[in-house]
C-alpha positions, 0 to 999 in steps of 0.5 A: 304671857307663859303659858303653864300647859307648855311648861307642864310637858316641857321638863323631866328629871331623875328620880332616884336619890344618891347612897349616901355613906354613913349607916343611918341615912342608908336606913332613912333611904329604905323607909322611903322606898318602903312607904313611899310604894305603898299603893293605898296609904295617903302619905307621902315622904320623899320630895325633890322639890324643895331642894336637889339633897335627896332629903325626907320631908320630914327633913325640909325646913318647909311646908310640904304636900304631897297628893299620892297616887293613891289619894287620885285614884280612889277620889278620880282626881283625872285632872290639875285642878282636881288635884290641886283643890284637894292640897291644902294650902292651895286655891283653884281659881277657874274664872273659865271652863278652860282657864285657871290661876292658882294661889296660896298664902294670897300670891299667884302661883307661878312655878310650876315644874315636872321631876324638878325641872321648870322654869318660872313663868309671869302668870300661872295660868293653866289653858284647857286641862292637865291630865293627872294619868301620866304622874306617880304623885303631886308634890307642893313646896310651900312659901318662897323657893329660892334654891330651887326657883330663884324667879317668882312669887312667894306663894308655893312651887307645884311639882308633878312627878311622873311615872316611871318604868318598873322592873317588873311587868305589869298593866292596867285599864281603867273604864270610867262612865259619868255623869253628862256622858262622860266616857274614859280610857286608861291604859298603862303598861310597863316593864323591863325590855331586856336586862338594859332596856325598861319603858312605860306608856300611858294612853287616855282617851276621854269624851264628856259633856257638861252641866253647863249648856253647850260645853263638852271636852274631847281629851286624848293623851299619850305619855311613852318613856324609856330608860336605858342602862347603857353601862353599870353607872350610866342611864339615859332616859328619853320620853315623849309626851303629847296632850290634845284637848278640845273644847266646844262651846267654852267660856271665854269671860263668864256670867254678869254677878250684879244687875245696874241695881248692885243685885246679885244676878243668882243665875242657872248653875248650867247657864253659860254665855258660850255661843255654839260655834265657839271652840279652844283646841290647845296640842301640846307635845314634849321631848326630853334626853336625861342623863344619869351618870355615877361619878364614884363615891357619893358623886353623880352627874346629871344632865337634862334637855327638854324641847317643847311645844304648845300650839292654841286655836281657838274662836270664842265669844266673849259677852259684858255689860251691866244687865239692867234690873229692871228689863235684863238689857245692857249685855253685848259681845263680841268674837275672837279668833285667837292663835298661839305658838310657844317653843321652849328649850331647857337645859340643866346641869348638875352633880350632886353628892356627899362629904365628910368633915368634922366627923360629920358627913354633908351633902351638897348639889351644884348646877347650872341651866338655861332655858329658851322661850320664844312665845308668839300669838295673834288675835283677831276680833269682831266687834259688830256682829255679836251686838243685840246679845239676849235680855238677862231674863232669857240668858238661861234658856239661851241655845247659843246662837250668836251671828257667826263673826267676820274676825276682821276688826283689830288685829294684834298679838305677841311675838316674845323672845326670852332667856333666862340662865341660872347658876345655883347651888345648895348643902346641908351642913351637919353641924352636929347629929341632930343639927341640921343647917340648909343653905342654898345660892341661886343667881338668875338672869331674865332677858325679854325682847318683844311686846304683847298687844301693843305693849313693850315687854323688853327687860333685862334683869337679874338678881341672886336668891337666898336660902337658910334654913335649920333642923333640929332634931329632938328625937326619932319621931320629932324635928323643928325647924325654922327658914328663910328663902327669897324670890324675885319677879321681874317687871316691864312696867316703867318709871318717869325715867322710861325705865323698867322698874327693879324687881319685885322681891319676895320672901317668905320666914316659916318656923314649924314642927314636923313630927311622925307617928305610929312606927312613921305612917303618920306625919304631922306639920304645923307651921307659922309664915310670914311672906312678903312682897315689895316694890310692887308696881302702882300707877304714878298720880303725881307724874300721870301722863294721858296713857297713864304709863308712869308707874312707882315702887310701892310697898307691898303685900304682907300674908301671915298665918300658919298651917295644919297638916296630918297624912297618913294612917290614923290606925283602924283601917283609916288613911286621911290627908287633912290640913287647915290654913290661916291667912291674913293678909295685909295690903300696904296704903300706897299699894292699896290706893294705886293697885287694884288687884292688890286692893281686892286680893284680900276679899277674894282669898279665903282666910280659912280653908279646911281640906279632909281627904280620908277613907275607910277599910271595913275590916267586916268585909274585905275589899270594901272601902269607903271615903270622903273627900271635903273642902270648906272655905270662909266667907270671900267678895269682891268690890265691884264698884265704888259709887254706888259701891256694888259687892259680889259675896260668896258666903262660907261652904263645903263641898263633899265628896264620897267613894265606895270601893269594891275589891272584887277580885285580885286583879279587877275593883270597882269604884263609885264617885259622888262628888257635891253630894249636898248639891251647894251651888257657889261660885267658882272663884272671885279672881275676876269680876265675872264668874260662873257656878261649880259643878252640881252633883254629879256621879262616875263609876270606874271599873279598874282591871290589872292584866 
């Protein structure tokens, strides 16, 4: 299994979008730099993650969210989920305090990309916590993205843009006091060296403990970059990155949910099952070379390497059973001593550029990358010593100790060598001024050879993507738009013919308007989707063998709905990014009868989510701003047995949020953060059979100092 921290420092790209000819798209690129800078609006216009074309948002035949640097700081978003819980469309699944799945539209997220460069993975998950201190801004491509992924699920592609070096000098440091003894530093400075040379760094240094029992985090981060003019059209630009973070006492699984009886356990929020010797130390590190090269006329040539590495050690206790009602007994445990090492080595090149035909002008970007993985791990348990684990009435006031582990029981892994190389290319084709038509080809191939825990993950796949999609503009402030884009998934698992099963195929169809208000500081989406999956793996009943080996192509799953969004200024001093999002979610019979995460995706994916992010400038009294960041969700289970049938509910709530913000001098504010103020108590995510509870109320103070 990939993991996402490797694939987070792995990657980078180049920002800035290309001058095109004609007049009119000169206009679109200052609207651009004008909003696009603008410190305390929730508004985002630009993205690159839907296409390499350098066009507006406004202008993607698709869904897009964008998480401004703005929208972070004033709520404290310090890490990826906070971030990604506050997206609308987007769900946070922590079945762990240091592990994490994403979702939209009812599929896995599993492309993930840094300035647009990444590379799909078989899961999305996230080991311990990405920090948010190093990014200008968190852009969300809803729904398949074949032009730019090729490999995935139909679900959404995360881009973290990072910050880059400015011309001017300027630094900052952030102090931060929380609840649970939580302690931070930020400190950020940037600048231009010389007339060829500018560079930024970002340093983090956080210590915290937890409202669970036992579970505290020391988090270090280092973030340095570098440009270099080295002639009037070229630019080089290095980067190193490394991210620390340690966790003592984390989860590995979580709580029991139900006693024998199907009862809801209804434990402790604080309660945890960690022991107090268990710890998860993931060190990530990242180096990349890009170069930026102006070719004449609308032309540029980009190049781009990235090596990475993610080291995990870890020791954790994992405690299961089914608690018995009536004496609380029937939990055990055992230990793991886990370890992971994980390379991989990117390249990607392209040009991009403009022409002119028809009497039309038309942009086009053409490319080709290859990527390099080579994922090893080993596992070691004990199965023995963590027998005799506390009766469920005594789990509360549990002080985590457990009998230090031998580790000498089972010993397994993966070693897993992949390779994945890609040739794409995109355009947008004026076919008049204000028909726009996006077209895009991406042709992958994925060779995997190795196995995971004893099971063979060897394949050798490839498939070609498409992208079409249409704009039309009815007036200044007002497009349509319609699209249609693919994805594929490779898959190990195997047919009666011991071969590997084709791919599984995705696509996504989304028709939507777009409009702008308010001289353009208020943008609002709504759109209609359909996306789907097929050939989905399920178990082979008529042609079982004892290991229960053989698999089939199924028919698949099918999500529909649609999205609200608006972002930006509301006017009367207000700023918000609110979206609402619709899923149903339908599961074919055979999918549904031989795949039981198929079967329970529908109860555990919320069919309605509200998300409002807003705050308020109080005209009265310069330098006082108030806001409130909310997320509501429907009704979620999970079946977590069939006879007796034993179902774990989480019923419908909203978490809310409050900041206060005090400008109290040009260079020196002071921010207050309330989070869960109504102090819900909710379960985290329904992913797995296990869960645990979210964080109560709990508070921070930031004093933020521009030097």
């Amino acid at each position: 299994m990939f993991k996402l921290s490797a694939l987070f420092i792995a990657t980078s790209a180049i920002l800035s979008t290309p001058t095109f000819a004609d007049e009119a798209k000169d206009q679109d690129i200052e609207k651009i730099a004008v909003l696009g800078d603008k410190p305390s609006n929730y508004l985002g216009i630009e993205a690159q993650t839907a296409s390499k074309l350098g066009i507006s948002i406004k202008d993607t035949p698709q869904s897009v969210r964008v998480v401004t640097r703005a929208l972070m700081d004033d709520f404290s978003l310090d890490d990826v989920n906070q971030v990604l819980e506050t997206t609308p469309g987007i769900s946070v699944e922590k079945i762990e305090t240091d592990r994490t799945y994403y979702k939209a539209r009812g599929f896995d997220i599993t492309n993930f990309q840094v300035d647009g460069l990444g590379l799909p993975q078989e899961r999305g998950s996230l080991q311990g916590t990405l920090d948010t201190a190093i990014y200008q801004r968190v852009e969300v491509v809803m729904g398949a993205n074949g032009m730019m992924t090729g490999a995935g699920n139909p679900s959404a592609t995360v881009n973290f843009i990072r910050k880059r070096p400015t011309d001017d000098a300027q630094a900052s440091l952030s102090f931060t006091l929380g609840s649970w003894s939580n302690r931070r530093i930020d400190a950020d400075v940037s600048g231009r060296i010389n007339d060829s040379v500018a560079a930024r760094a970002v340093v983090v240094s956080q210590v915290r403990d937890s409202y669970l029992d036992r579970y505290s985090v020391n988090r270090n981060v280092f973030y340095g970059i570098t440009e270099f003019n080295l002639t009037d059209d070229t630019t080089l630009t290095t980067s190193l990155t490394y991210q620390q973070n340690d966790a003592d006492s984390p989860l590995w699984g979580a709580l029991p949910l139900f006693d024998s009886a199907g009862n809801a356990t209804d434990l402790d929020v604080s309660t945890s099952t960690a022991s107090n010797w268990a710890f998860w130390n993931n060190t990530s590190k990242q180096a990349f070379v890009e170069l930026e090269h102006y070719l004449g006329g609308d032309w540029t040539l980009f190049a781009r390497y990235a090596h990475a590495q993610t080291e995990q050690d870890s020791e954790l206790f994992y405690v299961y059973g089914t608690p018995d009602a009536q004496t609380g007994l029937g939990l055990t445990g055992y230990a793991s001593d886990y370890e992971l090492k994980d390379r991989h080595n990117l390249f990607d090149v392209y040009t991009q550029g403009s022409f002119d035909l028809f009497g039309q002008n038309h942009l086009i970007a053409a490319g080709a990358s290859q990527a390099k993985m080579a994922y090893h791990e080993r596992s070691l348990y004990d199965f023995t010593t963590g027998n005799g684990f506390p009766a469920m009435p005594n789990l509360g006031t549990w002080d985590g100790y457990a009998p230090s582990p031998t580790l000498v029981d089972g010993l397994t892994g993966s070693q897993i060598d992949s390779r994945q190389r890609s040739q794409y290319v995109s355009a947008r084709f004026s076919l008049n001024e204000d028909l726009k038509l996006l077209t895009g080809l991406r042709h992958t191939d994925w060779e995997t050879e190795g196995a995971a825990y004893q099971v063979n993950k060897g394949r050798d796949d490839s498939d070609t993507t498409h992208y079409f999609g249409a704009v039309y503009t009815f007036n200044d402030d007002l497009n349509v738009y319609g699209s249609y884009s693919e994805t594929f998934a490779p898959q190990f698992e195997q047919g009666i013919d011991k071969k590997s099963l084709a791919p599984i195929e995705g696509d996504t169809r989304e028709i939507g308007v777009k409009a702008e208000f308010f001289n353009d500081n208020l943008m609002l989406n709504i759109a209609l989707f359909d996306a789907e999956q097929v050939n989905i793996a399920v178990a082979d009943v008529e042609n079982s063998t004892p290991d229960n080996s053989v698999y089939k192509a199924a028919p698949g799953i099918q999500s529909t709905g649609y999205e609200i969004e608006l972002s930006g200024d509301l006017g009367f001093g207000i700023s918000a990014n609110l979206g609402y999002t619709y899923t149903n979610i339908d599961v074919a019979d055979s999918v549904d009868a031989g795949n039981t995460e198929a079967e329970l995706v529908k109860n555990y994916t919320p069919k309605q989510v509200f998300k409002l992010a807003a705050k308020y400038d109080v005209a009265a009294l310069e330098g006082l701003t108030f806001g409130m960041n909310m997320r509501w969700q429907d009704d979620i289970s999970r079946v977590q047995a069939q006879s007796p049938r034993v179902v774990t509910e989480q019923k419908a709530y909203a978490l809310v949020n409050f900041m206060a913000s005090y400008q109290i001098s040009p260079t020196v504010d002071l921010t207050f953060n309330a989070n869960n103020v109504f102090d819900k108590k909710y379960i985290n995510s329904l992913y797995w059979a296990q869960g645990f509870y979210g964080a109560p109320r709990n508070y921070s103070l930031t004093l933020n100092w521009a030097l």
